[in-house]
DORO-132915 format. One record per residue: y, x, z of N, C-alpha, C in turn. Coordinates in steps of 0.2 Angstrom, whole numbers, plus 5000, padded with zeros to 4 digits. Example, Ala and Ser with C-alpha at 12.3 -4.5 7.8 and 13.67 -1.06 7.14 Angstrom:
<volos>
<volo n_py="4972" n_px="5066" n_pz="5039" ca_py="4978" ca_px="5062" ca_pz="5039" c_py="4984" c_px="5066" c_pz="5039"/>
<volo n_py="4989" n_px="5064" n_pz="5035" ca_py="4995" ca_px="5068" ca_pz="5036" c_py="5000" c_px="5064" c_pz="5039"/>
</volos>
This chain:
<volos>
<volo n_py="5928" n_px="6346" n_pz="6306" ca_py="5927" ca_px="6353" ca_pz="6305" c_py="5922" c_px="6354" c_pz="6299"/>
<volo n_py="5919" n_px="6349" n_pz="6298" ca_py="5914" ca_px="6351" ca_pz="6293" c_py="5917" c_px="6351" c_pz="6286"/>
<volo n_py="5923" n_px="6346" n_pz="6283" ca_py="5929" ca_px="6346" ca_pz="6281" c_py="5929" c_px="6356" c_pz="6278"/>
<volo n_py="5932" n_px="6358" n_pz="6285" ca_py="5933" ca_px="6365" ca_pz="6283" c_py="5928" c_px="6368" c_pz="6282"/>
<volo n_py="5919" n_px="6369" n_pz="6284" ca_py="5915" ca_px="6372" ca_pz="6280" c_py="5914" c_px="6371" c_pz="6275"/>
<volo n_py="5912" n_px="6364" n_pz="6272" ca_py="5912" ca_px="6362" ca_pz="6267" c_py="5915" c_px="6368" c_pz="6262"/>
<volo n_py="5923" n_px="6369" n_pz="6263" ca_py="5929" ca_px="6373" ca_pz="6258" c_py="5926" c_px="6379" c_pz="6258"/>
<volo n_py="5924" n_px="6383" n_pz="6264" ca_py="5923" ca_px="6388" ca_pz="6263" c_py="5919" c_px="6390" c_pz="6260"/>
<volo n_py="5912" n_px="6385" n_pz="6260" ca_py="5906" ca_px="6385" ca_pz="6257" c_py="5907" c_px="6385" c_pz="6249"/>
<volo n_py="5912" n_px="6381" n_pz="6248" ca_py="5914" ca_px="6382" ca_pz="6239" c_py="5916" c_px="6387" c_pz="6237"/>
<volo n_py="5923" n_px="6390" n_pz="6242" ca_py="5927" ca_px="6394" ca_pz="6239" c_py="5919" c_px="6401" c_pz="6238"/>
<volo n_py="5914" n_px="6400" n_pz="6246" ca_py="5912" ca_px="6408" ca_pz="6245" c_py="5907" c_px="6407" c_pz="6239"/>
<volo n_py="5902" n_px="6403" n_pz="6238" ca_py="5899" ca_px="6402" ca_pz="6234" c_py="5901" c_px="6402" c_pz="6226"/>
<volo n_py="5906" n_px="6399" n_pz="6224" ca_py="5911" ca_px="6399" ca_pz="6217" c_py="5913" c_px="6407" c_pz="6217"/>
<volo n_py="5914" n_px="6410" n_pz="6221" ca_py="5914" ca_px="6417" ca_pz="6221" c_py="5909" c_px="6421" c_pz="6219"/>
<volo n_py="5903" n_px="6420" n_pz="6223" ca_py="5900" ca_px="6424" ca_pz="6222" c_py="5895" c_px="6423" c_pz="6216"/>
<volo n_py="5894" n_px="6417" n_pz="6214" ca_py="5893" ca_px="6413" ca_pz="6207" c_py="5897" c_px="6420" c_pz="6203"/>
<volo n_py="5901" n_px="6418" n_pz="6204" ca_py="5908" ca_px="6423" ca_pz="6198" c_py="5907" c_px="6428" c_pz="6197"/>
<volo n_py="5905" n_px="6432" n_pz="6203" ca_py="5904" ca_px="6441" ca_pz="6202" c_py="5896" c_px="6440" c_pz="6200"/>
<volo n_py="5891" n_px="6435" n_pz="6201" ca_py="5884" ca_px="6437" ca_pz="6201" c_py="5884" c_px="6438" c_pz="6191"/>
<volo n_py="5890" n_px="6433" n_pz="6187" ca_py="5889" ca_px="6432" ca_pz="6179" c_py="5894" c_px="6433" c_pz="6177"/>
<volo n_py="5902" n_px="6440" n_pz="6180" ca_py="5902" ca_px="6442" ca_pz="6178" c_py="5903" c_px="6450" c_pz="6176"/>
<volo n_py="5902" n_px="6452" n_pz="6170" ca_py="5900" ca_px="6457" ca_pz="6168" c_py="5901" c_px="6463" c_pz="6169"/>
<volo n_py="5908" n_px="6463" n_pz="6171" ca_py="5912" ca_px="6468" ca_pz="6175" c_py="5912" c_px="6470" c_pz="6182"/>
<volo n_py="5907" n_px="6474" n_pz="6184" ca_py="5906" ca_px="6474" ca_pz="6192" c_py="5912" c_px="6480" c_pz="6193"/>
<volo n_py="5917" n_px="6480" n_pz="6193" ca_py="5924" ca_px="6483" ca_pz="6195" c_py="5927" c_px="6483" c_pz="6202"/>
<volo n_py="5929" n_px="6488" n_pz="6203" ca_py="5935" ca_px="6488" ca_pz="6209" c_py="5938" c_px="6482" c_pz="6210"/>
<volo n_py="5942" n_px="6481" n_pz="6202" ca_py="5945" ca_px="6477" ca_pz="6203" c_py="5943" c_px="6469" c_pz="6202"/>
<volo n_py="5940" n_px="6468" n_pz="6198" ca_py="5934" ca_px="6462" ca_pz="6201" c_py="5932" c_px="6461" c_pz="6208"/>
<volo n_py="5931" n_px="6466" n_pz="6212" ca_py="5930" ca_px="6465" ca_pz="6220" c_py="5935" c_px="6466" c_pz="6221"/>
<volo n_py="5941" n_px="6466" n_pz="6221" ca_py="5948" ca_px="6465" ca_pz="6224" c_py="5950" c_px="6458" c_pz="6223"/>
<volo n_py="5951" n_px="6456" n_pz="6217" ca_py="5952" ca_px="6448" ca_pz="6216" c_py="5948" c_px="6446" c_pz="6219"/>
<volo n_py="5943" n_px="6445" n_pz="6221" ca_py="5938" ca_px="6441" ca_pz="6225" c_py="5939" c_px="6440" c_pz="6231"/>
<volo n_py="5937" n_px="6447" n_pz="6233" ca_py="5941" ca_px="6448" ca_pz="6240" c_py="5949" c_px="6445" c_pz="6242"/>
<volo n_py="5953" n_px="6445" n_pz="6238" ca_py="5959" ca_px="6442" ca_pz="6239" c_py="5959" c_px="6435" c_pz="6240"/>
<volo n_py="5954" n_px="6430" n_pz="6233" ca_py="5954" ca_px="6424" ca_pz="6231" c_py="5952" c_px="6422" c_pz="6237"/>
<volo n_py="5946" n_px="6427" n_pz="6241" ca_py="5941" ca_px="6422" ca_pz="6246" c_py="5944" c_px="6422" c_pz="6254"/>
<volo n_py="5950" n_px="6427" n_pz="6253" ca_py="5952" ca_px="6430" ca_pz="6261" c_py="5959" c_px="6424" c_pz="6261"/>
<volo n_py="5963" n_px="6423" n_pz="6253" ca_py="5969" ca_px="6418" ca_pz="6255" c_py="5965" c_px="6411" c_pz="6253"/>
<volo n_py="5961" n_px="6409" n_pz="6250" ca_py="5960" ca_px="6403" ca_pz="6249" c_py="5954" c_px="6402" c_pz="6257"/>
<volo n_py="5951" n_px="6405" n_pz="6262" ca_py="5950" ca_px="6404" ca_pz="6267" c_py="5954" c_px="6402" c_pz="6271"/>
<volo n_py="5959" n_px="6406" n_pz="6274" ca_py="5964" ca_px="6408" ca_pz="6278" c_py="5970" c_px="6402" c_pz="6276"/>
<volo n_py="5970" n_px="6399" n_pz="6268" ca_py="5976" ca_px="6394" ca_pz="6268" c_py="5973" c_px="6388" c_pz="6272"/>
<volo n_py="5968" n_px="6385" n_pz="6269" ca_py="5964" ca_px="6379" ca_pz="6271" c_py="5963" c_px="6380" c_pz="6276"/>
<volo n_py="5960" n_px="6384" n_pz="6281" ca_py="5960" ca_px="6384" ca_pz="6288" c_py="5967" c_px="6383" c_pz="6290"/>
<volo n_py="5973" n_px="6386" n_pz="6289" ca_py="5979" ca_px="6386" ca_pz="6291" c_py="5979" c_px="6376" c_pz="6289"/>
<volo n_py="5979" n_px="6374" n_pz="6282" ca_py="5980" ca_px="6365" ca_pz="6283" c_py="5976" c_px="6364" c_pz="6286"/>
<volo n_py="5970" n_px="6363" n_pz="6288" ca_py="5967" ca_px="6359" ca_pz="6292" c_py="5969" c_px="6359" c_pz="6301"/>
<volo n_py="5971" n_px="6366" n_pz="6303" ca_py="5973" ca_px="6367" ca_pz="6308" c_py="5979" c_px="6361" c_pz="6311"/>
<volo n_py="5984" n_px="6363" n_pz="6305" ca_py="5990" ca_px="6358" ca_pz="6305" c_py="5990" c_px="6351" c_pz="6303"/>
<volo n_py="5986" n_px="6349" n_pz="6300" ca_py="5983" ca_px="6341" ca_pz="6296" c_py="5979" c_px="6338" c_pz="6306"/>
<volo n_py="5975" n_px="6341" n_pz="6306" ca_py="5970" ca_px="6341" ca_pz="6312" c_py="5975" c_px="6342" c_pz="6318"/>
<volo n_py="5979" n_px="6343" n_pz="6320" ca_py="5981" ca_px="6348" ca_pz="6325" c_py="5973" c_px="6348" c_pz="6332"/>
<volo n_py="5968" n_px="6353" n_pz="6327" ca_py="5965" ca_px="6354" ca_pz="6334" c_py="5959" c_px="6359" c_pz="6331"/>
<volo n_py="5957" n_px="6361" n_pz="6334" ca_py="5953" ca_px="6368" ca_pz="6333" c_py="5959" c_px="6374" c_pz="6332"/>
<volo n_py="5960" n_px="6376" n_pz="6338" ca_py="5967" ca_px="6380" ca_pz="6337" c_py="5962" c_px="6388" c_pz="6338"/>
<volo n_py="5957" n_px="6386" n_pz="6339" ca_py="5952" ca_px="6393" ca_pz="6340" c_py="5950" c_px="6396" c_pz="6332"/>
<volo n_py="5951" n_px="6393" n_pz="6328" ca_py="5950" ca_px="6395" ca_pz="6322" c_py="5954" c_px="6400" c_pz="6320"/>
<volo n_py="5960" n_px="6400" n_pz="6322" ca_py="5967" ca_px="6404" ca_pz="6321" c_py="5966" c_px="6409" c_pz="6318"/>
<volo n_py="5961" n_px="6417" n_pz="6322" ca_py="5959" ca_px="6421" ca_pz="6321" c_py="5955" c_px="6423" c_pz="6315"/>
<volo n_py="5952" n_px="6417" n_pz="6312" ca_py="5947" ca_px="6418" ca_pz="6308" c_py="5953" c_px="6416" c_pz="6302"/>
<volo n_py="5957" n_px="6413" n_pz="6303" ca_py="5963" ca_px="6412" ca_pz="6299" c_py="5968" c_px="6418" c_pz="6296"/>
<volo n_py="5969" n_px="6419" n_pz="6302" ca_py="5973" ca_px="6425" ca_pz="6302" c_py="5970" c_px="6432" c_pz="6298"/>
<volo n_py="5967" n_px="6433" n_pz="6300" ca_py="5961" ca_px="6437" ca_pz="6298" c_py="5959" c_px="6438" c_pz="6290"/>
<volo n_py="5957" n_px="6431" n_pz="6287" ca_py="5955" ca_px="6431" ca_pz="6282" c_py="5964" c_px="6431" c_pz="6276"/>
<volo n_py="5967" n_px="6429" n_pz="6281" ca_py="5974" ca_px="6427" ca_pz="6275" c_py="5976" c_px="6436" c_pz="6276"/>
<volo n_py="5976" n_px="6440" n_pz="6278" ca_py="5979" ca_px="6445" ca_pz="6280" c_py="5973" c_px="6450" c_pz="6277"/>
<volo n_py="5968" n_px="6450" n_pz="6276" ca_py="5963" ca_px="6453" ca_pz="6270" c_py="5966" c_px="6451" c_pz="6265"/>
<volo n_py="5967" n_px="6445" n_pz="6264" ca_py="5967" ca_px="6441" ca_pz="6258" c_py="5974" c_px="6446" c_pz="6256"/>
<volo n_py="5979" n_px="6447" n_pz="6258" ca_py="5987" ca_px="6450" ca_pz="6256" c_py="5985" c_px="6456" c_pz="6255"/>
<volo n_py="5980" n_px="6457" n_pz="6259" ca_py="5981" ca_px="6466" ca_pz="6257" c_py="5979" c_px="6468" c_pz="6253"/>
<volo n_py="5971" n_px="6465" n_pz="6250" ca_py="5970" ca_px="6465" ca_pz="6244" c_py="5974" c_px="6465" c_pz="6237"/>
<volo n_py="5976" n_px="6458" n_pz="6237" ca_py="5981" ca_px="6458" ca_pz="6233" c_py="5987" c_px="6464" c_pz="6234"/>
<volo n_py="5989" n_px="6466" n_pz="6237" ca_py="5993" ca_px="6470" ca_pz="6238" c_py="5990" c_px="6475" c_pz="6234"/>
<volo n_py="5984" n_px="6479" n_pz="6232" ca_py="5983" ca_px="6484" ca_pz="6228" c_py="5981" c_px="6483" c_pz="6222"/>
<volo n_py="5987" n_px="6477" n_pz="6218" ca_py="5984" ca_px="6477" ca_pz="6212" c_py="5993" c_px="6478" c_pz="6210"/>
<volo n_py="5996" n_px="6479" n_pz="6215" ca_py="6004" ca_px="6483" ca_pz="6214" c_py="6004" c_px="6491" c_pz="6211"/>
<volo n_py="5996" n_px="6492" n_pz="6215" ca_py="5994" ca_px="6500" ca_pz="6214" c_py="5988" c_px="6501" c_pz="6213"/>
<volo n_py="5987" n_px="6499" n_pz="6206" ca_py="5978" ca_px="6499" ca_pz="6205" c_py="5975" c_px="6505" c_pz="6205"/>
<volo n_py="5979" n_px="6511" n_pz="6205" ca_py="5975" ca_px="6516" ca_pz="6206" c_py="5973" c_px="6519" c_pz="6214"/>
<volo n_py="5974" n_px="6513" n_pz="6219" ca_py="5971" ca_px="6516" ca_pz="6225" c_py="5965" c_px="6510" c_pz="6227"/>
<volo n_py="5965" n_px="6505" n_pz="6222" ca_py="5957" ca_px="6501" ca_pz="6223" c_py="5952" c_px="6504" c_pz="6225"/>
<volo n_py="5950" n_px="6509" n_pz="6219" ca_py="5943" ca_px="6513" ca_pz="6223" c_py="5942" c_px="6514" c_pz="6229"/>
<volo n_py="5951" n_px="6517" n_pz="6233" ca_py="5951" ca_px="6519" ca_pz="6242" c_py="5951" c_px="6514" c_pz="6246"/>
<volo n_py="5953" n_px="6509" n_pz="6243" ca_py="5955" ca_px="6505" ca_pz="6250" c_py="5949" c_px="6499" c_pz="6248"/>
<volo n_py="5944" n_px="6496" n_pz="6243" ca_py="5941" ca_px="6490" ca_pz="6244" c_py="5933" c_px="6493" c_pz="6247"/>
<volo n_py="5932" n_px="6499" n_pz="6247" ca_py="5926" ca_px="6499" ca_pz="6252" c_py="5927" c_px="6497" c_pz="6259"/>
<volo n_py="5934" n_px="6502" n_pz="6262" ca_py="5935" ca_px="6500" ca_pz="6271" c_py="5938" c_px="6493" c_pz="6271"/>
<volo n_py="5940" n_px="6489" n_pz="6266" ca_py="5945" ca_px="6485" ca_pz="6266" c_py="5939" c_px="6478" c_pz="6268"/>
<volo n_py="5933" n_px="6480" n_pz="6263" ca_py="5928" ca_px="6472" ca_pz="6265" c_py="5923" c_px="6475" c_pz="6271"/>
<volo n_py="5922" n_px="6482" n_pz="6272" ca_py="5921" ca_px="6483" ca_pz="6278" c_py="5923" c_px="6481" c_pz="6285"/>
<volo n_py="5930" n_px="6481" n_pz="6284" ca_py="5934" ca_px="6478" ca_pz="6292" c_py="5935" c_px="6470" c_pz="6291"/>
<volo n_py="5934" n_px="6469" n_pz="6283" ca_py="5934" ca_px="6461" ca_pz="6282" c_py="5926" c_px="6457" c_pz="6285"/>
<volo n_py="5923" n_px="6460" n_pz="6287" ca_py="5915" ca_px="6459" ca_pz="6287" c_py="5916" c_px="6461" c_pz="6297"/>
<volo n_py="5917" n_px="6466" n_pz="6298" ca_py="5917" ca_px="6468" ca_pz="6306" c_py="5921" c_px="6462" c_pz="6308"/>
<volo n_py="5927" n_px="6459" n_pz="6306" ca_py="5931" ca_px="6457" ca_pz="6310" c_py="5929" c_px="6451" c_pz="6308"/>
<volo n_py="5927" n_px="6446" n_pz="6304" ca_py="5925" ca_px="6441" ca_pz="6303" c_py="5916" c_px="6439" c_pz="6308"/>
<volo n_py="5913" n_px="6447" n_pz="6309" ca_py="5906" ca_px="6447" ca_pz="6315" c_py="5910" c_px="6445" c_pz="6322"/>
<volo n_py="5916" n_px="6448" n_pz="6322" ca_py="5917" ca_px="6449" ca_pz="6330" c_py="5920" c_px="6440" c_pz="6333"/>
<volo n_py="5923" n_px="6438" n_pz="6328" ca_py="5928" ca_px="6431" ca_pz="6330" c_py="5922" c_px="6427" c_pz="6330"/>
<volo n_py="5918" n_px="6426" n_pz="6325" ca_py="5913" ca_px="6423" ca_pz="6322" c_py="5906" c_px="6422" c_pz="6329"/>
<volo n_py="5907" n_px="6430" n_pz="6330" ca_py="5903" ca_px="6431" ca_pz="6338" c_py="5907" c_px="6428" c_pz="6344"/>
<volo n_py="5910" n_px="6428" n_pz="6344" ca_py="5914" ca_px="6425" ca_pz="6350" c_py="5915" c_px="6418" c_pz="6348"/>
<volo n_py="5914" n_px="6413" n_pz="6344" ca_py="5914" ca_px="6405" ca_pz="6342" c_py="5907" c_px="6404" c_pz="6344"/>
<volo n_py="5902" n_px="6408" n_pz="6341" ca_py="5897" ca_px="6406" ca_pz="6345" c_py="5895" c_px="6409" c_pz="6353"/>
<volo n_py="5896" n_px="6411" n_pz="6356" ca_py="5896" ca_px="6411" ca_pz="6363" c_py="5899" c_px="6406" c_pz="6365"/>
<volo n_py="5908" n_px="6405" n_pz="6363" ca_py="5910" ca_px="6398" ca_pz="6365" c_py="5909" c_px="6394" c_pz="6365"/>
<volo n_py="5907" n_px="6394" n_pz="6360" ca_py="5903" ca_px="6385" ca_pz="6357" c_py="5895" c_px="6383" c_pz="6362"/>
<volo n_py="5892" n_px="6389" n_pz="6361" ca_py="5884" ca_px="6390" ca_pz="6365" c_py="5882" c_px="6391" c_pz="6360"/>
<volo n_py="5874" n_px="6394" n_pz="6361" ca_py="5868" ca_px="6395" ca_pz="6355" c_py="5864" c_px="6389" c_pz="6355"/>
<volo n_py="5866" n_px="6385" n_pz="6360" ca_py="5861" ca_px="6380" ca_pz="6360" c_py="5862" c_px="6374" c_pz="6358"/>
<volo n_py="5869" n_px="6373" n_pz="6353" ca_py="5874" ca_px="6368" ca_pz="6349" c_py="5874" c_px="6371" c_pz="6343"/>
<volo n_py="5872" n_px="6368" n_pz="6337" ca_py="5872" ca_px="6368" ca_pz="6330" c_py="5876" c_px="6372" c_pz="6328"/>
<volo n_py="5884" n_px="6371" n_pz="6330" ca_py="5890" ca_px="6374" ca_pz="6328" c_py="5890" c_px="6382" c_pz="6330"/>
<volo n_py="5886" n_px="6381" n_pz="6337" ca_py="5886" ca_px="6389" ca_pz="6340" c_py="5882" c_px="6394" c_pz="6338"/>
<volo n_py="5875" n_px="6389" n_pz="6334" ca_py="5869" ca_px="6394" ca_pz="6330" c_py="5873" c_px="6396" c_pz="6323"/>
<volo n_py="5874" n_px="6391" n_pz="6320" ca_py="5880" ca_px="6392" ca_pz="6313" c_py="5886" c_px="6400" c_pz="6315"/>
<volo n_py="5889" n_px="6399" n_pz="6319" ca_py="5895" ca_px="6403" ca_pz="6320" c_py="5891" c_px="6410" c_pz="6322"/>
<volo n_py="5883" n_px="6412" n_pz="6325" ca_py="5880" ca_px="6417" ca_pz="6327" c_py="5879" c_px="6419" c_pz="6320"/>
<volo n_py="5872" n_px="6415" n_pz="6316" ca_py="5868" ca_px="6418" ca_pz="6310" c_py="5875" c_px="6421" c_pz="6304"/>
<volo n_py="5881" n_px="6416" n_pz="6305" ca_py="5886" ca_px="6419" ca_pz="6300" c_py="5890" c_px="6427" c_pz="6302"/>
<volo n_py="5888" n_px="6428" n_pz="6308" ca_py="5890" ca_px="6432" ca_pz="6309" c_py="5886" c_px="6438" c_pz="6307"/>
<volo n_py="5880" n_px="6437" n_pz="6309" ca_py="5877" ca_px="6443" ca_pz="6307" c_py="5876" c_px="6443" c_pz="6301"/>
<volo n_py="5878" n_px="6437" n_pz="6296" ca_py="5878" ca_px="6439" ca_pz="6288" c_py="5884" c_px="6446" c_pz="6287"/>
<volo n_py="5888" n_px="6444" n_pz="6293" ca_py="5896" ca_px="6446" ca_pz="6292" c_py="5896" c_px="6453" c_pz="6294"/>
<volo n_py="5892" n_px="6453" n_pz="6301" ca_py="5890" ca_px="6460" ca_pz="6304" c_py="5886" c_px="6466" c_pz="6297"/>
<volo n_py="5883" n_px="6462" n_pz="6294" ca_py="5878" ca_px="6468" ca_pz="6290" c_py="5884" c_px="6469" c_pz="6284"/>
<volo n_py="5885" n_px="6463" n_pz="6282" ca_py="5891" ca_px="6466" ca_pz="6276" c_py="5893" c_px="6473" c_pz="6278"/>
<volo n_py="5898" n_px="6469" n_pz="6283" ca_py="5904" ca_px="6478" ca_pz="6287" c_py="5901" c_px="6482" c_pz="6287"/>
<volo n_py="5894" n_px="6483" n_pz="6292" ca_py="5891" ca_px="6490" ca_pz="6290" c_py="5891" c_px="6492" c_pz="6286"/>
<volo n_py="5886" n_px="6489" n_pz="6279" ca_py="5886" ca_px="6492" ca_pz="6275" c_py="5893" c_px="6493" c_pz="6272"/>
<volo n_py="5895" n_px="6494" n_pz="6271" ca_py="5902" ca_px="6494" ca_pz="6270" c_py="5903" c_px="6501" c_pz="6271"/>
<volo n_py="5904" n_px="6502" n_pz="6278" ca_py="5908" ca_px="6507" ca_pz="6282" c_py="5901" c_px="6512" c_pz="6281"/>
<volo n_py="5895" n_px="6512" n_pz="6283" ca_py="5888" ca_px="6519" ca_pz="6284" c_py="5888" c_px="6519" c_pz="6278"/>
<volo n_py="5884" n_px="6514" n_pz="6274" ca_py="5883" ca_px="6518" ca_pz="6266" c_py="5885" c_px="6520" c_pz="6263"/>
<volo n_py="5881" n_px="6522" n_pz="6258" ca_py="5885" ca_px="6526" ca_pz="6251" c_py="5886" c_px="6521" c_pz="6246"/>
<volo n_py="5891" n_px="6518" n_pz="6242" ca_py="5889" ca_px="6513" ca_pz="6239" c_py="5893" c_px="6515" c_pz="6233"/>
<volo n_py="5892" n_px="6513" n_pz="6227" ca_py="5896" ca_px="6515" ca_pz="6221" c_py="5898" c_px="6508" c_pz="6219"/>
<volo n_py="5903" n_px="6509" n_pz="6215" ca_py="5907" ca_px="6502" ca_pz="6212" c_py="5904" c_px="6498" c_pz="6208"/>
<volo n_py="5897" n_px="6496" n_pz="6207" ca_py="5893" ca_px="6493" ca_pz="6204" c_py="5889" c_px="6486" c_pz="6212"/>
<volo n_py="5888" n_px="6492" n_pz="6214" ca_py="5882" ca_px="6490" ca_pz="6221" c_py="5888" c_px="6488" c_pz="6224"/>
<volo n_py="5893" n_px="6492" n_pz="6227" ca_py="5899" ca_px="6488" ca_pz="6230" c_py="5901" c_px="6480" c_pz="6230"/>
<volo n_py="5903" n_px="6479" n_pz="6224" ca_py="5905" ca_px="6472" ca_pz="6220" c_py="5898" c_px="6468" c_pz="6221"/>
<volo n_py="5890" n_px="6471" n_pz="6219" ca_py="5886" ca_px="6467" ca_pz="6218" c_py="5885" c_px="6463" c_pz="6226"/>
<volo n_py="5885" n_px="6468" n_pz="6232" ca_py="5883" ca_px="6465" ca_pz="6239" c_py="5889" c_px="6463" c_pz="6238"/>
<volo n_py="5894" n_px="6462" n_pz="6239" ca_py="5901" ca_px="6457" ca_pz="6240" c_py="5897" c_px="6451" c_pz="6238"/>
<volo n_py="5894" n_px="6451" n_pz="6231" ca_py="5893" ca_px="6443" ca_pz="6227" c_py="5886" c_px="6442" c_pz="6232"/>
<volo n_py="5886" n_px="6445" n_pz="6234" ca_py="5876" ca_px="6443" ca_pz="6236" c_py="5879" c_px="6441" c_pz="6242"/>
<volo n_py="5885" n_px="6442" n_pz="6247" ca_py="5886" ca_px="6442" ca_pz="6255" c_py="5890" c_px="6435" c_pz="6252"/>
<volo n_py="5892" n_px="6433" n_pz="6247" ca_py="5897" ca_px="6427" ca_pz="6247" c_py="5893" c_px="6421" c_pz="6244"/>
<volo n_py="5888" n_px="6422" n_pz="6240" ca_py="5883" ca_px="6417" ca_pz="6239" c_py="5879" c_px="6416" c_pz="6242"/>
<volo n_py="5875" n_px="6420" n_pz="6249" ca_py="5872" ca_px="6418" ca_pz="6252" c_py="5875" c_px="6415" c_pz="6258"/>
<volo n_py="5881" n_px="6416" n_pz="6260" ca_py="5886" ca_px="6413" ca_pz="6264" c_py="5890" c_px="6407" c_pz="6262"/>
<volo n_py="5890" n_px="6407" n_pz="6254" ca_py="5891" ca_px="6399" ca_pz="6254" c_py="5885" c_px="6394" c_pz="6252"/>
<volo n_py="5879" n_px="6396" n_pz="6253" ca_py="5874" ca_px="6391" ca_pz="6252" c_py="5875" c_px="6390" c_pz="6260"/>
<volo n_py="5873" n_px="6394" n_pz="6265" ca_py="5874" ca_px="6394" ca_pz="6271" c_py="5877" c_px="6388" c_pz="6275"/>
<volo n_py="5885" n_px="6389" n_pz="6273" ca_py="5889" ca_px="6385" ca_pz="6273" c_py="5889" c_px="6379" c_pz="6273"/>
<volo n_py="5887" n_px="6378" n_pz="6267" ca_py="5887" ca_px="6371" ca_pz="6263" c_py="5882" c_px="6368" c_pz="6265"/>
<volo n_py="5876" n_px="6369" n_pz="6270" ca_py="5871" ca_px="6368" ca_pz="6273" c_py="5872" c_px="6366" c_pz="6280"/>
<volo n_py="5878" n_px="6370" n_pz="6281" ca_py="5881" ca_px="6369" ca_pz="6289" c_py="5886" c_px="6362" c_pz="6289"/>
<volo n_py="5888" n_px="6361" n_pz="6282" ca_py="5894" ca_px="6355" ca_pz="6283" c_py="5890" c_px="6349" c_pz="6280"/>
<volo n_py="5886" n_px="6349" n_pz="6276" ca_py="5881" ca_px="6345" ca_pz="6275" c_py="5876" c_px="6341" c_pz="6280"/>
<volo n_py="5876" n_px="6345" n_pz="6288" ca_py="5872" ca_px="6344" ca_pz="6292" c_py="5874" c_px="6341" c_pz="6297"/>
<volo n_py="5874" n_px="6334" n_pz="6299" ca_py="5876" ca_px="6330" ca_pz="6302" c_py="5878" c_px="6333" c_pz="6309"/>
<volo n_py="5882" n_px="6332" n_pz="6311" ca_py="5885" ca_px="6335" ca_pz="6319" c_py="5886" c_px="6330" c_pz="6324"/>
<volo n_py="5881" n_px="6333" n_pz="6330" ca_py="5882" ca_px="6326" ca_pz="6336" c_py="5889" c_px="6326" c_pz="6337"/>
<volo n_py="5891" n_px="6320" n_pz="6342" ca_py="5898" ca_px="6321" ca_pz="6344" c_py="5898" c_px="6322" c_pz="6352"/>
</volos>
């Protein structure tokens, strides 16, 4: 499994690298990201699922992000509805990603590595969605927390799969 944080930890962190240097904090800059990070999440969970046949509990979190990842993409068929849909869109990306993410650690326990990693991500995930959903946020701020929730969740990551795990 660490195999798959590892990925994630690149995919979020090269992301959020990306939007922190580039110049264009846009709609559509946080749509491509949001897309790049929900299918390039969602595929490589989907192969290690299959490669592995095991952790079939991740599915959700699969599911989830690959289906973020489509829908995003799906509004660049119609970029003038970017503005309306990428606020609620990383909002229920963030709520939904707290809920699954809160449920692996209760499963797992708080008191196993895996189970503290799968809590602390979540409430990265939790505060994202809110803020998402309660604030007021403009398309500058919008794009910038995206990069600040994707870099500080792939340094996270990359700390979590670089950290040796009992068996």
């Amino acid at each position: 499994m660490q195999i798959l944080f590892g990925l994630r930890a690149a995919f979020a962190f090269g992301l959020g690298v990306f939007i922190t240097f580039s110049q264009a904090h846009t709609f559509a800059v946080g749509t491509a990201v949001v897309a790049g990070f929900g299918l390039a999440v969602g595929l490589s969970s989907l192969a290690y699922i299959l490669f592995t046949k095991n952790h079939k509990q991740l599915a959700p979190l699969m599911l989830i992000a690959t289906l973020i990842g489509l829908l995003s993409a799906g509004t660049f068929l119609y970029s003038e509805i970017q503005p309306l849909v990428f606020l609620p869109l990383v909002g229920l990306f963030g709520l939904s990603f707290a809920a699954f993410e809160g449920y692996l650690a209760k499963r797992e326990g708080f008191r196993v590595g895996i189970g503290r990693d799968f809590a602390i991500s979540a409430g990265f995930s939790l505060v994202l969605g809110l803020l998402f959903l309660v604030a007021p946020l403009d398309e500058v701020s919008a794009v910038g927390f995206l990069g600040a929730y994707l870099a500080i969740s792939g340094v996270f990551w990359g700390i979590a799969a670089a950290t040796p795990q009992p068996k």
